[in-house]
C-alpha positions as CSV (number, residue, x, y, z in Angstrom):
1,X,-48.6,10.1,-80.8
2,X,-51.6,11.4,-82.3
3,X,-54.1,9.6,-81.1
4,X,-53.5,10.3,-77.7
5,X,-56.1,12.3,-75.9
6,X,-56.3,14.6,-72.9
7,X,-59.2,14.7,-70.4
8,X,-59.4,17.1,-67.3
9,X,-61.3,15.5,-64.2
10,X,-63.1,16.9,-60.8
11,X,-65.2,15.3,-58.1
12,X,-66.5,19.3,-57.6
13,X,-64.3,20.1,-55.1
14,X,-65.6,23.3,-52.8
15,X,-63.0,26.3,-53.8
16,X,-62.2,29.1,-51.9
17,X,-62.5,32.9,-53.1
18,X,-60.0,35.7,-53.6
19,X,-60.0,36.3,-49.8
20,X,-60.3,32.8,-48.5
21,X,-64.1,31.9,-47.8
22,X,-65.5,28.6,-49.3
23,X,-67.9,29.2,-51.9
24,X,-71.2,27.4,-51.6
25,X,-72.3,24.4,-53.3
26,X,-74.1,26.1,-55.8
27,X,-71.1,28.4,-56.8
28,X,-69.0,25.4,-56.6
29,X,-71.0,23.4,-59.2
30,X,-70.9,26.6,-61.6
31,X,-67.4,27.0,-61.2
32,X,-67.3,23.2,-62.5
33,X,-69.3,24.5,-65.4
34,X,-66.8,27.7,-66.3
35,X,-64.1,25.9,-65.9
36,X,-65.4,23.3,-68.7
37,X,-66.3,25.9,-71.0
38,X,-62.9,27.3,-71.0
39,X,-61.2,23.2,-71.5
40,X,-63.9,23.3,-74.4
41,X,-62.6,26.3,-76.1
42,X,-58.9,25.1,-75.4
43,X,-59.3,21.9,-76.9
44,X,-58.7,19.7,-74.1
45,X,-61.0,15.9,-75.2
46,X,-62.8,15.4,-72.0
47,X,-64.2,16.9,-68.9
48,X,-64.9,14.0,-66.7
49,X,-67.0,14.6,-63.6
50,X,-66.9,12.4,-59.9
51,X,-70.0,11.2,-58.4
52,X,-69.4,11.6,-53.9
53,X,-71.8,12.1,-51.2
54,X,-69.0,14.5,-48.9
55,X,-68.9,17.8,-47.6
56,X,-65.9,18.3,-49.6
57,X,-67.6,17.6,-53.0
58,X,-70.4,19.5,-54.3
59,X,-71.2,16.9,-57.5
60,X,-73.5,14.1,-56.3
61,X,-75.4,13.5,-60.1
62,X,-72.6,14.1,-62.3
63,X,-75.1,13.3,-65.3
64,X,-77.1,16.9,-64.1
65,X,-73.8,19.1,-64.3
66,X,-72.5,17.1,-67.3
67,X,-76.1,18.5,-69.2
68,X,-75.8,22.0,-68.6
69,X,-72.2,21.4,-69.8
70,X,-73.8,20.2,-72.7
71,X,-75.8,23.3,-73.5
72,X,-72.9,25.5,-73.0
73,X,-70.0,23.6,-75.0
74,X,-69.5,22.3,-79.0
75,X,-66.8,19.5,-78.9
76,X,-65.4,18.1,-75.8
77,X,-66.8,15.1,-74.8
78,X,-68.9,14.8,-71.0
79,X,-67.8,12.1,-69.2
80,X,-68.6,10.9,-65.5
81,X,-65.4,9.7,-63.4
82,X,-66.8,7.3,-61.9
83,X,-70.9,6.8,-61.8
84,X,-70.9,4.6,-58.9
85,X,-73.5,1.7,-60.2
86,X,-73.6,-0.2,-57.5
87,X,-75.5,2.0,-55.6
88,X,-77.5,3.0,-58.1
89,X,-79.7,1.5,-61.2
90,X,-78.6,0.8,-64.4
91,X,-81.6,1.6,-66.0
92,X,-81.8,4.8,-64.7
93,X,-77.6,5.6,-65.3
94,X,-78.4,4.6,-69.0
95,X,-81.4,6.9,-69.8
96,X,-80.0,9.6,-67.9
97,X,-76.7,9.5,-70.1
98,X,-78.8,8.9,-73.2
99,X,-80.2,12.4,-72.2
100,X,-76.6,14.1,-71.9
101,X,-75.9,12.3,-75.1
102,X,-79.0,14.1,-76.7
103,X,-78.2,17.8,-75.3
104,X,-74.6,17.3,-76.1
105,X,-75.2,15.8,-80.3
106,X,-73.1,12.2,-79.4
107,X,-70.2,14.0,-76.6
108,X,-71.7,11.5,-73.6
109,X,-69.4,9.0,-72.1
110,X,-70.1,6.8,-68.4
111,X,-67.3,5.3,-66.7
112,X,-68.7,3.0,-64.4
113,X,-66.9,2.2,-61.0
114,X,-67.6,0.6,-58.0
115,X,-66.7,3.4,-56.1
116,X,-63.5,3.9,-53.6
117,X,-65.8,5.7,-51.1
118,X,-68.7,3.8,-49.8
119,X,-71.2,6.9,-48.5
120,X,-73.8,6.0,-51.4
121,X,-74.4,2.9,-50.0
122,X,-76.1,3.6,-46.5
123,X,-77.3,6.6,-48.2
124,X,-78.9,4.7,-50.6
125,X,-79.9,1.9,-48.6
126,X,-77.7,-0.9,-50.0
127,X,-75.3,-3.3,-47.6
128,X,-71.7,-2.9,-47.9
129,X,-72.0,-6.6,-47.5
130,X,-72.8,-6.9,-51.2
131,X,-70.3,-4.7,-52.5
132,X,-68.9,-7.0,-55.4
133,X,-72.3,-9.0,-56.3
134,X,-74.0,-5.4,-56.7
135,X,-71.1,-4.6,-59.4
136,X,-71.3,-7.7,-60.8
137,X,-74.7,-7.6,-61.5
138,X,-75.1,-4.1,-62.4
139,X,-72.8,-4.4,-64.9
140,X,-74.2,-7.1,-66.3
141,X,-77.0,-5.6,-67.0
142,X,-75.9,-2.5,-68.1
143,X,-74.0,-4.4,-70.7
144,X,-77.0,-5.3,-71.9
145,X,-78.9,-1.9,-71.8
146,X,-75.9,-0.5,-74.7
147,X,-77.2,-2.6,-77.5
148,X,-81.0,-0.5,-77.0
149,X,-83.0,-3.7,-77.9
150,X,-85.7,-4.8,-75.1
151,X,-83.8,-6.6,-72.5
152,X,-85.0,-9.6,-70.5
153,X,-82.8,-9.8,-67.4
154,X,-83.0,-11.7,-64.0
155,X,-80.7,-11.1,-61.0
156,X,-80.4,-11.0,-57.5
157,X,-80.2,-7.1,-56.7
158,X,-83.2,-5.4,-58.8
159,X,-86.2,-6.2,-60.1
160,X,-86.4,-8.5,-63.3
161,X,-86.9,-7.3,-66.7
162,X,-89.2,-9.0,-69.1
163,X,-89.2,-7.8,-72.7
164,X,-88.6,-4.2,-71.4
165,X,-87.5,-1.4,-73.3
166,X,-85.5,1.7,-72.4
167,X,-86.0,5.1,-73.2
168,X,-84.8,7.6,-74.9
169,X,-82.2,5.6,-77.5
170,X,-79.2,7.3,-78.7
171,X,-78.8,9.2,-81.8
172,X,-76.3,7.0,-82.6
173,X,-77.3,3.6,-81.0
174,X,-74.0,3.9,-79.0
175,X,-73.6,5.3,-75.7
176,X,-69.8,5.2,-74.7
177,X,-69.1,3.2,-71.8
178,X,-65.8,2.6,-69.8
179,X,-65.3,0.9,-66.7
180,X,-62.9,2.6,-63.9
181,X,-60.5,0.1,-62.4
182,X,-58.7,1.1,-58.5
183,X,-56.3,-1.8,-59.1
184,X,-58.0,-5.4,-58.4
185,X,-57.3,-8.3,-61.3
186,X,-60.9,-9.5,-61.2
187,X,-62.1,-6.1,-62.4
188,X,-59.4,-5.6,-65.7
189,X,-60.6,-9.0,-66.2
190,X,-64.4,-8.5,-66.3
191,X,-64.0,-5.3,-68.2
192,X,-62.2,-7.0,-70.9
193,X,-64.9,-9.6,-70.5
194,X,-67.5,-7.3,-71.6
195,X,-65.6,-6.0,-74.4
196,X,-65.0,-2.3,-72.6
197,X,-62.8,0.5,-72.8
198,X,-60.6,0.3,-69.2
199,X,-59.7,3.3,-67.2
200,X,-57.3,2.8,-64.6
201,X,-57.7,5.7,-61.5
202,X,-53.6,5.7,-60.2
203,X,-53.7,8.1,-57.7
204,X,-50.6,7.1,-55.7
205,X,-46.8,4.5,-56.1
206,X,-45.3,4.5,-59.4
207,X,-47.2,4.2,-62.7
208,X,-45.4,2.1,-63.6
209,X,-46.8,-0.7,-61.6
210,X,-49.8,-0.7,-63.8
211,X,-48.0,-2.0,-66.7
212,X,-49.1,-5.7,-65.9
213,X,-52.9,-4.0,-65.3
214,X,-52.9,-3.1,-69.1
215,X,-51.1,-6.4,-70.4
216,X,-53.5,-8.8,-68.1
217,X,-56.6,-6.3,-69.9
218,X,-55.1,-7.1,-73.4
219,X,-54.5,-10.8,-72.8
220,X,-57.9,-11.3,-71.6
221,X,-59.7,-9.8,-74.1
222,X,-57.9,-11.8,-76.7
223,X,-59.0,-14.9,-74.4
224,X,-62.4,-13.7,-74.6
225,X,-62.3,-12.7,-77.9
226,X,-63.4,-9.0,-77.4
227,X,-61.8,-5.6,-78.6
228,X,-58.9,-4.6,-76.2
229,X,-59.7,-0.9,-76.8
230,X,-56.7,2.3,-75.8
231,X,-56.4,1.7,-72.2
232,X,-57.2,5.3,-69.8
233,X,-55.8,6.7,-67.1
234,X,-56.4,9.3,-64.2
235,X,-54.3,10.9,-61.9
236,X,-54.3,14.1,-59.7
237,X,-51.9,16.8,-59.9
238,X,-52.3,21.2,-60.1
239,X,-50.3,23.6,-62.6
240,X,-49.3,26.8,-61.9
241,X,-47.1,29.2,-63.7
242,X,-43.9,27.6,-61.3
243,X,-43.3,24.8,-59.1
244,X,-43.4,26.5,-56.7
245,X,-46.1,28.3,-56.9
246,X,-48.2,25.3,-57.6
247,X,-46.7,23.2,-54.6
248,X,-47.7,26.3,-52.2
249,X,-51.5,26.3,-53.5
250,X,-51.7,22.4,-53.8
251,X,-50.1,21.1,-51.3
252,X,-51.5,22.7,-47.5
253,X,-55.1,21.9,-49.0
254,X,-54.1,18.6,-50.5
255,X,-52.9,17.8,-46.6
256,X,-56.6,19.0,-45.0
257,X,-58.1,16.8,-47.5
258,X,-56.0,13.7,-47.6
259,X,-55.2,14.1,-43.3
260,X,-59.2,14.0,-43.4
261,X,-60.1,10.7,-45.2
262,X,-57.2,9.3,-44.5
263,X,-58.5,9.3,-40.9
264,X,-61.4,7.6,-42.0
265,X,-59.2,4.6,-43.5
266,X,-56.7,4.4,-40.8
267,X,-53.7,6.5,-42.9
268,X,-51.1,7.8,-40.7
269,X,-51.1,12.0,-41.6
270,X,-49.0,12.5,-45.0
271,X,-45.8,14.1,-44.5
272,X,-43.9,16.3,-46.9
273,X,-41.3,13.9,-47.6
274,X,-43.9,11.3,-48.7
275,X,-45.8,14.3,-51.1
276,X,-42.5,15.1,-52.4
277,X,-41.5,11.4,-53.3
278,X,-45.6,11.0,-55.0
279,X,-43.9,14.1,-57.0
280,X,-40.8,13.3,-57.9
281,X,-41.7,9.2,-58.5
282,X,-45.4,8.8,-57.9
283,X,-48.5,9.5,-59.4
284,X,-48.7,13.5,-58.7
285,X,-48.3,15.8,-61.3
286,X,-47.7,18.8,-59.4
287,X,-45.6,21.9,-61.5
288,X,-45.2,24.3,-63.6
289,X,-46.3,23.7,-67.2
290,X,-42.7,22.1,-68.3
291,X,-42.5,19.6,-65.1
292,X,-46.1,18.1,-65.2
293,X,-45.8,17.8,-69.3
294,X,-42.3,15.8,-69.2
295,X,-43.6,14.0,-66.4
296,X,-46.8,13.1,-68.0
297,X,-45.2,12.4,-71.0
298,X,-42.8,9.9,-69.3
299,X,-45.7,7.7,-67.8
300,X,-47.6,7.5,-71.2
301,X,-44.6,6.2,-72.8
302,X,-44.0,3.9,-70.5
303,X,-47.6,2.5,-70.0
304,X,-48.6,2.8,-73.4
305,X,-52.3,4.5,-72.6
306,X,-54.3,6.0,-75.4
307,X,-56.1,8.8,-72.4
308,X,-54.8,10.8,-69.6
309,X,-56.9,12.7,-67.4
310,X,-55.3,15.2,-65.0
311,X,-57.7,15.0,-61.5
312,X,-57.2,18.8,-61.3
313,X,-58.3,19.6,-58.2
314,X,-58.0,17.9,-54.7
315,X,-58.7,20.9,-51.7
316,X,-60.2,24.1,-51.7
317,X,-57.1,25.4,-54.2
318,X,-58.8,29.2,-55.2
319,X,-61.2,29.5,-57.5
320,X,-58.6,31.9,-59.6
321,X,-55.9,29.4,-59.3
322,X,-57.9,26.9,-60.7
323,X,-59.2,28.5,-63.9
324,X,-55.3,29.2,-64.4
325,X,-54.9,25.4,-64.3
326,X,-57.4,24.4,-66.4
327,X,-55.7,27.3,-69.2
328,X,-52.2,25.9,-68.2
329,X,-53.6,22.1,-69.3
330,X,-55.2,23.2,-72.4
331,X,-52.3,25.8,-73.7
332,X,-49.2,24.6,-72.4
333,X,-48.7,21.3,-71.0
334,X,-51.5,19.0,-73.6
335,X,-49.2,21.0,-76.8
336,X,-45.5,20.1,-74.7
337,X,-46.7,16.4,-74.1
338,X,-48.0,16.0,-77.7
339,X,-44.3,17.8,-79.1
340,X,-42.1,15.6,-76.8
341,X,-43.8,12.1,-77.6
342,X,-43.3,13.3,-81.5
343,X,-39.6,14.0,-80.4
């Protein structure tokens, strides 16, 4: 499968050091940067970078990390994962990722989600109340934005636009633009609507229950009469050099961390035999190089998608460990998927 490509994705989770302490922010956010340099030079597609207003997170504006990524990189392309518009302005997203797009020479990509965490909005000062219409309309006009002509707009949510043009343009007049998708119909449906790339986040269950996600986004855009373009997906997991090894750094940090919001969405704590089932026939790819490739390899054969993205941290795994998953990705498991799919 050869056009199958392989992105690695973070929200900027704070890491612990060699003897334990939580880095800061700031150390955090160049670890992001490291660790992107080295999936550059391995040849992994993507680095794809979360947008969250947490304590647990240190990227807020993936778009700022994403440039200095830029500067510091040659091929792999900078994506966001997700840009939550709602909560913020398309105009702004666009110019902003027009600028990445500059520093990078055409490697910018924005995948544009509603967001599964809702902190932006009272931080921002938008009502949770108009959570959908504040998609909608965003996305709408974003649309709009990607063909770089003056725009004339009128919504419910923003300002109007008269005759207003946005600055800088691309290099290329063509900014890359997906749209991430947690599950609902509607959403598959309006990205296929707009004639946009789809990236579905499955981050728990069995893969396989997307399969009617991707076949409802291909229906639809031959309905609308749009490009039904290689469907993504993301989905978290860690690599060390053995299972076990990567179970005993993932998994009492994964716990903190899931225990934590969960709490905040009424989850009952996780138990082992529940992360051992997302293991064995879920949506974590947690292993040594062997297991997370034949697993991997399994769900992209089954769903049929043209990206994976490996969510490659979820805790404070160490800062050590995770640089050794980011070279486990890019040296072993991408070159096993790729050999077993050719099998």
């Amino acid at each position: 499968m050869p056009d199958l490509e392989f992105g690695l994705d973070t929200f900027g989770d704070v890491p612990e050091d060699d003897s334990g302490r939580l880095l800061s922010y700031a150390a955090a956010i160049r670890q992001v940067v490291d660790e992107a340099v080295l999936a550059d030079e391995l040849g992994v597609d993507v680095i794809a970078l979360g947008e969250h207003h947490r304590p647990e997170y240190a990227i807020s504006t993936p778009e700022t990390v994403l440039a200095g990524i830029a500067t510091r990189t040659s091929r792999i392309r900078l994506a966001s994962g997700v840009t939550v518009l709602s909560s913020d302005d398309p105009v702004r997203v666009f110019q902003r990722f027009a600028t990445v797009d500059a520093l990078s020479n055409g490697r910018a990509e924005v995948i544009l989600g509603r967001g599964s965490f809702t902190e932006s909005f009272p931080l921002f000062g938008y009502d949770l109340a108009d959570y959908d219409v504040l998609f909608e309309e965003k996305a709408e006009l974003f649309v709009r934005l990607l063909d770089e002509k003056p725009v004339t707009w009128k919504g419910t949510v923003r300002a109007p636009l008269d005759d207003a043009d946005v600055f800088p343009k691309t290099e290329s007049g063509h900014l890359t633009t997906w749209i991430g998708v947690g599950g609902s119909p509607q959403s598959v449906i309006r990205t296929a609507r707009h004639g946009l790339p789809l990236m579905l986040a499955i981050i728990g269950g069995a893969p396989d229950r997307f399969a009617g996600h991707i076949e409802l986004y291909r229906r639809a855009a031959e309905q609308f009469g749009t490009t039904a373009h290689p469907v993504g997906m993301h989905s978290p997991g860690f690599i060390a050099d053995t299972d076990q090894e990567a179970r005993e750094l993932h998994w009492p940090r994964y716990r903190v961390l899931r225990d934590r919001i969960g709490a905040l969405r009424g989850w009952p704590p996780i138990r082992p035999e529940e992360y051992d089932a997302e293991i064995e026939h879920g949506s974590l790819y947690i292993g040594s190089p062997e297991t997370v490739a034949r697993k991997i390899a399994r769900t992209v054969a089954k769903l049929g998608v043209g990206r994976f993205d490996l969510i490659y941290t979820a805790g404070t795994q160490p800062a050590g460990a995770r640089r050794r998953a980011v070279e486990l990705y890019g040296t072993k498991v991408v070159p096993m998927v790729r050999d077993i799919l050719a099998g």
